[in-house]
PyMOL commands that place a pseudoatom at each C-alpha (Angstrom):
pseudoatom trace, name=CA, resn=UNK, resi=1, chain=A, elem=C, hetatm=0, pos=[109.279, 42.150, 240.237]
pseudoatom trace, name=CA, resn=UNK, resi=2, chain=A, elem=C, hetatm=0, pos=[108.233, 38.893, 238.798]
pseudoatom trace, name=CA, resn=UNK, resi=3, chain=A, elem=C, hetatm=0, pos=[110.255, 35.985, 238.482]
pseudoatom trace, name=CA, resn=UNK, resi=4, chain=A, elem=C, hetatm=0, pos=[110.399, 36.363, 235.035]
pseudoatom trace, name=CA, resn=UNK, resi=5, chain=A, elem=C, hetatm=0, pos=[111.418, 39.470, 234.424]
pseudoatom trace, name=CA, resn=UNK, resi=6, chain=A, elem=C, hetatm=0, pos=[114.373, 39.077, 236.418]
pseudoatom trace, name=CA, resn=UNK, resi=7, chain=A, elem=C, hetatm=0, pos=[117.297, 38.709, 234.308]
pseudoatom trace, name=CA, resn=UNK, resi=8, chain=A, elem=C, hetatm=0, pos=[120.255, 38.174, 236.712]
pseudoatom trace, name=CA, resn=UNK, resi=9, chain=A, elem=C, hetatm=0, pos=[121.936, 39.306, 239.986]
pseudoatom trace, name=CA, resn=UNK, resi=10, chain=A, elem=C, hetatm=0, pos=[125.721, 39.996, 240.572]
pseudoatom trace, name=CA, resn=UNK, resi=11, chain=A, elem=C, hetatm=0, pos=[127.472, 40.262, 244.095]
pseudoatom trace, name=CA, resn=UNK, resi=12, chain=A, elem=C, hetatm=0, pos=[130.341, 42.445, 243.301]
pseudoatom trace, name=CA, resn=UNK, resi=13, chain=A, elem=C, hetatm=0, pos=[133.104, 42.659, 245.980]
pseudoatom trace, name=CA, resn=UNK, resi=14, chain=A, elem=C, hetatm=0, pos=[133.629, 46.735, 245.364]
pseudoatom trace, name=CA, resn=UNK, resi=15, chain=A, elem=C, hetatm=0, pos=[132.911, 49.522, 242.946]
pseudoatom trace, name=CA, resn=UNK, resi=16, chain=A, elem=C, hetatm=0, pos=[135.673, 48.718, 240.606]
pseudoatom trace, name=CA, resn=UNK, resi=17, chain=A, elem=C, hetatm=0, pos=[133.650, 45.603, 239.936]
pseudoatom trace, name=CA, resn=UNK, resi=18, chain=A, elem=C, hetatm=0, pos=[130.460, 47.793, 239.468]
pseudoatom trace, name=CA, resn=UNK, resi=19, chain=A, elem=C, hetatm=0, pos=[132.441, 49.820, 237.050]
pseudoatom trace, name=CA, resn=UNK, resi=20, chain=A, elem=C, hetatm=0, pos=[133.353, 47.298, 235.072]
pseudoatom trace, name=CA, resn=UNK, resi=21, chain=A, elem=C, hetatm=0, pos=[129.644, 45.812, 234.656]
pseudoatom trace, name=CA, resn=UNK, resi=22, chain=A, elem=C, hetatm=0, pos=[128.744, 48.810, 233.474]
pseudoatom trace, name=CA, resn=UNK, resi=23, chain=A, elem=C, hetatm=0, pos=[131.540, 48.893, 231.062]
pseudoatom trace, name=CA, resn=UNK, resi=24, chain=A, elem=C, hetatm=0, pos=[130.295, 45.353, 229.434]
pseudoatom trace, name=CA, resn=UNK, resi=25, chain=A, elem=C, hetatm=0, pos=[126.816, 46.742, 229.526]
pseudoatom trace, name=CA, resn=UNK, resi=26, chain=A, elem=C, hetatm=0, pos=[127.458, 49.450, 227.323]
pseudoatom trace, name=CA, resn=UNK, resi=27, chain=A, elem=C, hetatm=0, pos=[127.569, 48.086, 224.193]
pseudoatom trace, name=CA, resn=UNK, resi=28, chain=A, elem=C, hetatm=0, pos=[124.425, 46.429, 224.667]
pseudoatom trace, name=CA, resn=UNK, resi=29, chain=A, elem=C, hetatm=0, pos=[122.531, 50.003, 224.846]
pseudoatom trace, name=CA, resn=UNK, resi=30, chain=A, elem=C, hetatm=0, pos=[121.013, 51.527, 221.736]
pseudoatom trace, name=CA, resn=UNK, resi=31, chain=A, elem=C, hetatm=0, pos=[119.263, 54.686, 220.930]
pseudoatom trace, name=CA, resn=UNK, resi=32, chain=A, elem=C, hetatm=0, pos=[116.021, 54.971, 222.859]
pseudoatom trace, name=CA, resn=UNK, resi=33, chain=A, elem=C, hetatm=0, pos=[116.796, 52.398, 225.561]
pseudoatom trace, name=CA, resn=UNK, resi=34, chain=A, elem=C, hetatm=0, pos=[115.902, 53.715, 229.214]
pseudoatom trace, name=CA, resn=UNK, resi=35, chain=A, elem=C, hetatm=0, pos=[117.729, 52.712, 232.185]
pseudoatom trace, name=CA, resn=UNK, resi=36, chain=A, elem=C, hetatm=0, pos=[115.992, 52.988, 235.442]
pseudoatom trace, name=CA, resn=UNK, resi=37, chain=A, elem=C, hetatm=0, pos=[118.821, 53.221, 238.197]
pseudoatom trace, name=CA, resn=UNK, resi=38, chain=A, elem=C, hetatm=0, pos=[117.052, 52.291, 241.737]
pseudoatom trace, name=CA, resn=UNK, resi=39, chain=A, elem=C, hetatm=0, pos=[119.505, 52.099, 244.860]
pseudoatom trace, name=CA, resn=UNK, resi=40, chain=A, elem=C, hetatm=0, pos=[119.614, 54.076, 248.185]
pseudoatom trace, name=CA, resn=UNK, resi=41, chain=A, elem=C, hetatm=0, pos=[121.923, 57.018, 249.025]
pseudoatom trace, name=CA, resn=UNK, resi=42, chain=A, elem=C, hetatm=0, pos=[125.527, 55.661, 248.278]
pseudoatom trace, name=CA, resn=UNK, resi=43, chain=A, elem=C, hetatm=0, pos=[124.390, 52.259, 246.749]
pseudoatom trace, name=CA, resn=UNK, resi=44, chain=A, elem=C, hetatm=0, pos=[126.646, 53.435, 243.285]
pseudoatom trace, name=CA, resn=UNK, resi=45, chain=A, elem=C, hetatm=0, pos=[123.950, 54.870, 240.931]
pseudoatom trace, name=CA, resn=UNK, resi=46, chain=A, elem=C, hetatm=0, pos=[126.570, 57.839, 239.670]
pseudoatom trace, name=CA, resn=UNK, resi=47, chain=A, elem=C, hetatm=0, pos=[129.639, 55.522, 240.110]
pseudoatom trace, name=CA, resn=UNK, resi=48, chain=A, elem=C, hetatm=0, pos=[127.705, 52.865, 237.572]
pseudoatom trace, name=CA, resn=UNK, resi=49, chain=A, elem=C, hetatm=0, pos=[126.520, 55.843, 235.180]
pseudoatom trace, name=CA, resn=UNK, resi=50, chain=A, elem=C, hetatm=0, pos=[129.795, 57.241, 235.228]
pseudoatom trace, name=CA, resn=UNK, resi=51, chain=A, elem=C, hetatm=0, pos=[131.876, 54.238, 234.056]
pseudoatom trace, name=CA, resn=UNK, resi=52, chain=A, elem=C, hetatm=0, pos=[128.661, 53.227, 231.881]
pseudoatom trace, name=CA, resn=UNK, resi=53, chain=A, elem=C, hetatm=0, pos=[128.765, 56.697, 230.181]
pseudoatom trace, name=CA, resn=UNK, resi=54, chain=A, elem=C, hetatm=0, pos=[132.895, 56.683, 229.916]
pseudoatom trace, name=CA, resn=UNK, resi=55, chain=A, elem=C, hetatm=0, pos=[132.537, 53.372, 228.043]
pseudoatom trace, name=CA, resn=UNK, resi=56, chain=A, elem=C, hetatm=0, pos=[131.249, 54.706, 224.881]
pseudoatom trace, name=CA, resn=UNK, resi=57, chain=A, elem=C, hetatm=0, pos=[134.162, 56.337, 223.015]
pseudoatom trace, name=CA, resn=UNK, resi=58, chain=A, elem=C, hetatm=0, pos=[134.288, 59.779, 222.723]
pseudoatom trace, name=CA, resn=UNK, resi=59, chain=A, elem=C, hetatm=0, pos=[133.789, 62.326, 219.919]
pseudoatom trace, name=CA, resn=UNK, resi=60, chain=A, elem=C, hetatm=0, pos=[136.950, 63.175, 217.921]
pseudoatom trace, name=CA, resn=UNK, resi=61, chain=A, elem=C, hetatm=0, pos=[139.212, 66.101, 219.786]
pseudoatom trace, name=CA, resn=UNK, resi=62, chain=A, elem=C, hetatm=0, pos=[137.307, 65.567, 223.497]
pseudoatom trace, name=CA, resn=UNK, resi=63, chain=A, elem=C, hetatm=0, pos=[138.886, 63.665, 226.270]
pseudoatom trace, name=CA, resn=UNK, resi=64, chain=A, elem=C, hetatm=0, pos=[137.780, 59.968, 226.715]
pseudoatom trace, name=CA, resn=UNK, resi=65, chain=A, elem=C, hetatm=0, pos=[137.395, 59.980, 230.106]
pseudoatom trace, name=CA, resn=UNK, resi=66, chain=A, elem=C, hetatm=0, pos=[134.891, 62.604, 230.755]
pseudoatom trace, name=CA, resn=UNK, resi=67, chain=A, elem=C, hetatm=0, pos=[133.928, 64.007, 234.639]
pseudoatom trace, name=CA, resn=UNK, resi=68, chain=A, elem=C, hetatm=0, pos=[130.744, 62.599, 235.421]
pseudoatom trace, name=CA, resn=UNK, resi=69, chain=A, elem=C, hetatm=0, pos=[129.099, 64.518, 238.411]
pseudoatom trace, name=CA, resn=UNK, resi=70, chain=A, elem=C, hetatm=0, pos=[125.826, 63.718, 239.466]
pseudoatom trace, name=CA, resn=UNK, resi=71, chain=A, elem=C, hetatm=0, pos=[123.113, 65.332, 237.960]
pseudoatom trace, name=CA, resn=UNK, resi=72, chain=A, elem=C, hetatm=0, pos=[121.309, 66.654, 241.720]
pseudoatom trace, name=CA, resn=UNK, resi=73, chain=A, elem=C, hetatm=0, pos=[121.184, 69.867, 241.356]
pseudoatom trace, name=CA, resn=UNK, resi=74, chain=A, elem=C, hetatm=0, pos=[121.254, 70.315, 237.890]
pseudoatom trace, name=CA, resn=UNK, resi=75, chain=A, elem=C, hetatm=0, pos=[118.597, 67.285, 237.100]
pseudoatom trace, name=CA, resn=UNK, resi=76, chain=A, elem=C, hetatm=0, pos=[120.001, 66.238, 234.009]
pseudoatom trace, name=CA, resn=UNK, resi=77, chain=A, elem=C, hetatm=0, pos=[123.421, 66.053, 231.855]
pseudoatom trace, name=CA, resn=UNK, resi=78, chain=A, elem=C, hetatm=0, pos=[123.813, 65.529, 228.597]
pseudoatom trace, name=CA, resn=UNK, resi=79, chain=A, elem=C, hetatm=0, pos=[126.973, 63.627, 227.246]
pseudoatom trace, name=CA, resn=UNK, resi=80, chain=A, elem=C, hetatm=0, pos=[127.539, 63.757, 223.228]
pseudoatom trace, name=CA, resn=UNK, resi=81, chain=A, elem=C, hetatm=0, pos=[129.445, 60.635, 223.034]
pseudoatom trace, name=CA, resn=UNK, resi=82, chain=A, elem=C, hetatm=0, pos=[131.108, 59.465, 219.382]
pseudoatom trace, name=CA, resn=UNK, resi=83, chain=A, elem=C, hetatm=0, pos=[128.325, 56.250, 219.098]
pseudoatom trace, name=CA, resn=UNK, resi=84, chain=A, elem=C, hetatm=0, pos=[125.089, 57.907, 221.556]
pseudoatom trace, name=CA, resn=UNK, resi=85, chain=A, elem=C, hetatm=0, pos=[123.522, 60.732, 223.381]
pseudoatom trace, name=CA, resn=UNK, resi=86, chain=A, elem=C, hetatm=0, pos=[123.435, 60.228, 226.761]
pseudoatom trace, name=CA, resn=UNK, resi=87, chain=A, elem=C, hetatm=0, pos=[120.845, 61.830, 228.800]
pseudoatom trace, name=CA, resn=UNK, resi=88, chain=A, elem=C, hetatm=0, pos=[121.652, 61.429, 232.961]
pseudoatom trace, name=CA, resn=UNK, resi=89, chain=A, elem=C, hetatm=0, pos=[118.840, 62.622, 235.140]
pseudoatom trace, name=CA, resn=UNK, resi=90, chain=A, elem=C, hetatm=0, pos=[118.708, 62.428, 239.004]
pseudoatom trace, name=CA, resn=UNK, resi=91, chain=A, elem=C, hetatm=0, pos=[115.304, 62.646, 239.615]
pseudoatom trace, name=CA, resn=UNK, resi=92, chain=A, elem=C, hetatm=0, pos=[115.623, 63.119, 243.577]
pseudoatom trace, name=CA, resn=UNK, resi=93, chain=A, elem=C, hetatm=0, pos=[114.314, 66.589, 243.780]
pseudoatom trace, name=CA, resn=UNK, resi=94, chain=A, elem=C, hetatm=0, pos=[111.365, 66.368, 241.123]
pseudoatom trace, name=CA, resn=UNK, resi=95, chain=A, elem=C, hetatm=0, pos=[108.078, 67.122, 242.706]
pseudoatom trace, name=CA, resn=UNK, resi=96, chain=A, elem=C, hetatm=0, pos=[105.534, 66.337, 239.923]
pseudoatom trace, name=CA, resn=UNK, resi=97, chain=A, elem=C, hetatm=0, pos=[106.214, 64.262, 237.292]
pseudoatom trace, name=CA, resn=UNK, resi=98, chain=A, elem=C, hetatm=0, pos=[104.967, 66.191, 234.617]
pseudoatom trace, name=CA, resn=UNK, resi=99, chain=A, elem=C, hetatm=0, pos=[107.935, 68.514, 235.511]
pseudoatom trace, name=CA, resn=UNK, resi=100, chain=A, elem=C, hetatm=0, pos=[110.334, 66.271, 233.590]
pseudoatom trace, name=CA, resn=UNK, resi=101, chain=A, elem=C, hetatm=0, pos=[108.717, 67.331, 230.174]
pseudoatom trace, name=CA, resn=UNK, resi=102, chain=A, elem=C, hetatm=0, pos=[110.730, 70.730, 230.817]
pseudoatom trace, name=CA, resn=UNK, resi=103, chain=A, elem=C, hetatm=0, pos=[113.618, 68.744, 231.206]
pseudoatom trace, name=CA, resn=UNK, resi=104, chain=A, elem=C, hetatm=0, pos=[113.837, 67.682, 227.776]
pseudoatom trace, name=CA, resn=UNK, resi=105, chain=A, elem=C, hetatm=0, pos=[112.741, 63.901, 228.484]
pseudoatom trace, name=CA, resn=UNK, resi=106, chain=A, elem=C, hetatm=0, pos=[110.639, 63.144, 225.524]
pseudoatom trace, name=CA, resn=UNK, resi=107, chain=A, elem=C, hetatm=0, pos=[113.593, 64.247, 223.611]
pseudoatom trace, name=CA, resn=UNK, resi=108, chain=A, elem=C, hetatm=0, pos=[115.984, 61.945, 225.489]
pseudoatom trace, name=CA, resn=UNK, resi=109, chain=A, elem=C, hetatm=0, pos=[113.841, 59.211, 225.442]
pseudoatom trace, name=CA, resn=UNK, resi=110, chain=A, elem=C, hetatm=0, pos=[113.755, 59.260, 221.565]
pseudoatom trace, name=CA, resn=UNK, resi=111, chain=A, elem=C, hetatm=0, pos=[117.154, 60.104, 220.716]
pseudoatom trace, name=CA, resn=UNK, resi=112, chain=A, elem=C, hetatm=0, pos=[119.181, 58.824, 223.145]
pseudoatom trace, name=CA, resn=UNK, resi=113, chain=A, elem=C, hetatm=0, pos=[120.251, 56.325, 226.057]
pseudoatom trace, name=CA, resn=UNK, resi=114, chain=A, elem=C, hetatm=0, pos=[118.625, 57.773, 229.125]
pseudoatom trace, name=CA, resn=UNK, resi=115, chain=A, elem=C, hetatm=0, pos=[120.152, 56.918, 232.718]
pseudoatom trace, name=CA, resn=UNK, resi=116, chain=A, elem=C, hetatm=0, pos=[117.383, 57.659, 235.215]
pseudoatom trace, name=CA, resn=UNK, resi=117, chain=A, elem=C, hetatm=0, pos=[118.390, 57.724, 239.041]
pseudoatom trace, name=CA, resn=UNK, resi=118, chain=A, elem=C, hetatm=0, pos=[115.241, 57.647, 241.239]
pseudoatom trace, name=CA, resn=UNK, resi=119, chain=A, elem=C, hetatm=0, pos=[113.201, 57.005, 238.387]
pseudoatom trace, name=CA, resn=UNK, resi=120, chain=A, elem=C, hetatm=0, pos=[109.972, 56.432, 241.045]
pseudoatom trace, name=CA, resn=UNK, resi=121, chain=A, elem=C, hetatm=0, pos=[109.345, 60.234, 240.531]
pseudoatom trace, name=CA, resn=UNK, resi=122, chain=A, elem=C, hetatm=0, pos=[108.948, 59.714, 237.020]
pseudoatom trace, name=CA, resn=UNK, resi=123, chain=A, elem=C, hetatm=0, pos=[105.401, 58.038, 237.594]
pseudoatom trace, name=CA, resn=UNK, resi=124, chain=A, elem=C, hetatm=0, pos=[103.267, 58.098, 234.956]
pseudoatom trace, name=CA, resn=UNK, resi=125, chain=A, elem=C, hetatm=0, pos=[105.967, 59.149, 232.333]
pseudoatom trace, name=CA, resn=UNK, resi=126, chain=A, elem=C, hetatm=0, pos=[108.383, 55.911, 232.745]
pseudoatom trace, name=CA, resn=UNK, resi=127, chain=A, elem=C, hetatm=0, pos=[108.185, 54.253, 229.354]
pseudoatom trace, name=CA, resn=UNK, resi=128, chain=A, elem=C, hetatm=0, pos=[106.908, 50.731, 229.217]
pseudoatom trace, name=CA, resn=UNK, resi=129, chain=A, elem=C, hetatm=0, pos=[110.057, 48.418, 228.596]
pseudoatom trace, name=CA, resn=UNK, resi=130, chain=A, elem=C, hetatm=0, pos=[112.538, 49.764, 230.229]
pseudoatom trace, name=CA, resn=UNK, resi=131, chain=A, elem=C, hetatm=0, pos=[115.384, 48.103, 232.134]
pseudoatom trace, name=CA, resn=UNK, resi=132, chain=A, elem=C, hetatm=0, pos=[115.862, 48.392, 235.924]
pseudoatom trace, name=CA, resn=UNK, resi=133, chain=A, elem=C, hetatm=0, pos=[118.932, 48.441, 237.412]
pseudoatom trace, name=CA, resn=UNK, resi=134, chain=A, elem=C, hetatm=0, pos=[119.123, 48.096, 241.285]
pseudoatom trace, name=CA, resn=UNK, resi=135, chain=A, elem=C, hetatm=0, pos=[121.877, 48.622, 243.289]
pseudoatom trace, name=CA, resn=UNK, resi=136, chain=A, elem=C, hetatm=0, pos=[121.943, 47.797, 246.822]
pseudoatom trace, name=CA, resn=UNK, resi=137, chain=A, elem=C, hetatm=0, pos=[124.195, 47.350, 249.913]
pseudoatom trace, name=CA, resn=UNK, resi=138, chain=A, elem=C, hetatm=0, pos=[125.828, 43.703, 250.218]
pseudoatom trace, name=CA, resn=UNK, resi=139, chain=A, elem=C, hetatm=0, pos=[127.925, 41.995, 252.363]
pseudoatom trace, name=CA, resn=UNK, resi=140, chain=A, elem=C, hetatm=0, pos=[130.607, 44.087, 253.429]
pseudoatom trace, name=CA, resn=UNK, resi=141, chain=A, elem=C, hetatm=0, pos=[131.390, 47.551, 253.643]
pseudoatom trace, name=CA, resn=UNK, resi=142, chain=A, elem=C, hetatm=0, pos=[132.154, 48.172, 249.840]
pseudoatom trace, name=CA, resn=UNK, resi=143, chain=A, elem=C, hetatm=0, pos=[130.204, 44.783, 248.346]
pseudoatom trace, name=CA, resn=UNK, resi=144, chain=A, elem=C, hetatm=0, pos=[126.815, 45.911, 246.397]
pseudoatom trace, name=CA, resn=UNK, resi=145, chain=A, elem=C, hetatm=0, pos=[124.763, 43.324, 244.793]
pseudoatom trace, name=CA, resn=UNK, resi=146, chain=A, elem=C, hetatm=0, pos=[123.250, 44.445, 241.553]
pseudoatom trace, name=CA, resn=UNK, resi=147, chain=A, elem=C, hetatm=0, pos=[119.486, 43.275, 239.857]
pseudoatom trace, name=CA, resn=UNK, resi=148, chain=A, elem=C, hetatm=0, pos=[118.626, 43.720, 236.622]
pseudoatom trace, name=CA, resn=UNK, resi=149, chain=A, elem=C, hetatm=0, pos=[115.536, 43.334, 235.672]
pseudoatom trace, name=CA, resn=UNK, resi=150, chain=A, elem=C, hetatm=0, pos=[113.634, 43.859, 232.365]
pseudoatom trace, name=CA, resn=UNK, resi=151, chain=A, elem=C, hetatm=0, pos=[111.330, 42.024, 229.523]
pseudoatom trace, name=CA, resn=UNK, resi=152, chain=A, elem=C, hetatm=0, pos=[111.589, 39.551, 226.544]
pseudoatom trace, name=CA, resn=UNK, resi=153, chain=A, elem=C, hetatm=0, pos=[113.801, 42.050, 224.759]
pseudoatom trace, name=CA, resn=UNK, resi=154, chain=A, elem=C, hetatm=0, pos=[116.200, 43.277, 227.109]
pseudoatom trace, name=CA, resn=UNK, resi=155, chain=A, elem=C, hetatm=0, pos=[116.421, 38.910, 228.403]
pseudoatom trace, name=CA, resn=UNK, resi=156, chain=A, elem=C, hetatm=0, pos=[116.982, 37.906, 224.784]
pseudoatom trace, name=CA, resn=UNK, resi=157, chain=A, elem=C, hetatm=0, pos=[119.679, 41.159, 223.791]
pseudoatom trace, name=CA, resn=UNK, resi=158, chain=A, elem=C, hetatm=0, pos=[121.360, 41.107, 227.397]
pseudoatom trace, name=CA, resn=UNK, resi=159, chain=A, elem=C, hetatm=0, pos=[121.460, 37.020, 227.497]
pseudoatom trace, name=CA, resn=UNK, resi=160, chain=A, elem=C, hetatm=0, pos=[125.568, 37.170, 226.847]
pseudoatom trace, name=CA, resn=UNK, resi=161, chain=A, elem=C, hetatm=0, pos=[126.049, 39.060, 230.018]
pseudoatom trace, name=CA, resn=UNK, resi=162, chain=A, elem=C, hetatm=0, pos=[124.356, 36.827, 232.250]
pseudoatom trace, name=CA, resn=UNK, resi=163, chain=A, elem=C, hetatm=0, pos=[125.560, 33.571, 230.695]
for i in range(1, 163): cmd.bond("trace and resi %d" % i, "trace and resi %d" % (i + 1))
show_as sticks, trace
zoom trace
């Protein structure tokens, strides 16, 4: 991380705070935009991708709030939301990253909003420009602190959040 790719830091007192970041950040996502999600075990990758996912309204006839589980074991969910796709991988168990091609990620990294939790295992395949997200541990018991970190682009169209 260089100093000036750093776009901003946030000490949030629990996850409802978290949840509601992710809620402003929304809008700010368009089609094609990768998010790599970096945190340790319990740091509130799913809890961010979940509210961050349930902020984009839903299709006509399907429930706004949609369940959100975490992608472990299944690698990757897709949500069809009214504005984007949303493609949400947990990367944990990949071994090779030329394993994600059968996962569909060229697809989701053209057509949609990808949410990428241990995105490390991507290697390789982790598109230039992307945004990182880091969650970790802060002070207290439910207080994360979140980074966000990214280029010229992602400073100049996420400036309003930080300001």
């Amino acid at each position: 991380m260089t100093a000036e790719n750093l776009i901003g830091e946030i000490a949030f007192a629990d996850e409802n705070e978290t949840r509601e970041f992710a809620q402003r950040l929304a809008p700010f996502l368009q089609e094609g935009d990768v998010l790599a999600l970096e945190g340790d075990l319990g740091a509130g990758k799913t809890a961010f991708s979940r509210a961050l996912i349930n902020a984009f309204p839903a299709m006509a006839g399907m429930e706004q709030i949609e369940e959100v589980p975490s992608p472990t074991f299944t690698l990757v969910q897709i949500y069809d939301r009214a504005e984007r796709q949303i493609w949400h991988f947990d990367l944990y168990r990949l071994e090779d990253p030329e394993e994600a091609y059968e996962l569909g990620i060229e697809e989701a990294f053209s057509e949609g909003v990808s949410l990428i939790e241990w995105p490390d295992r991507l290697g390789f395949l982790m598109p230039r420009g992307h945004l990182e997200v880091k969650l970790s541990y802060g002070q207290g018991e439910t207080a994360r602190r979140l980074t966000v970190i990214g280029g010229p682009k992602w400073r100049e169209r996420l400036a309003p959040l930080f300001s």
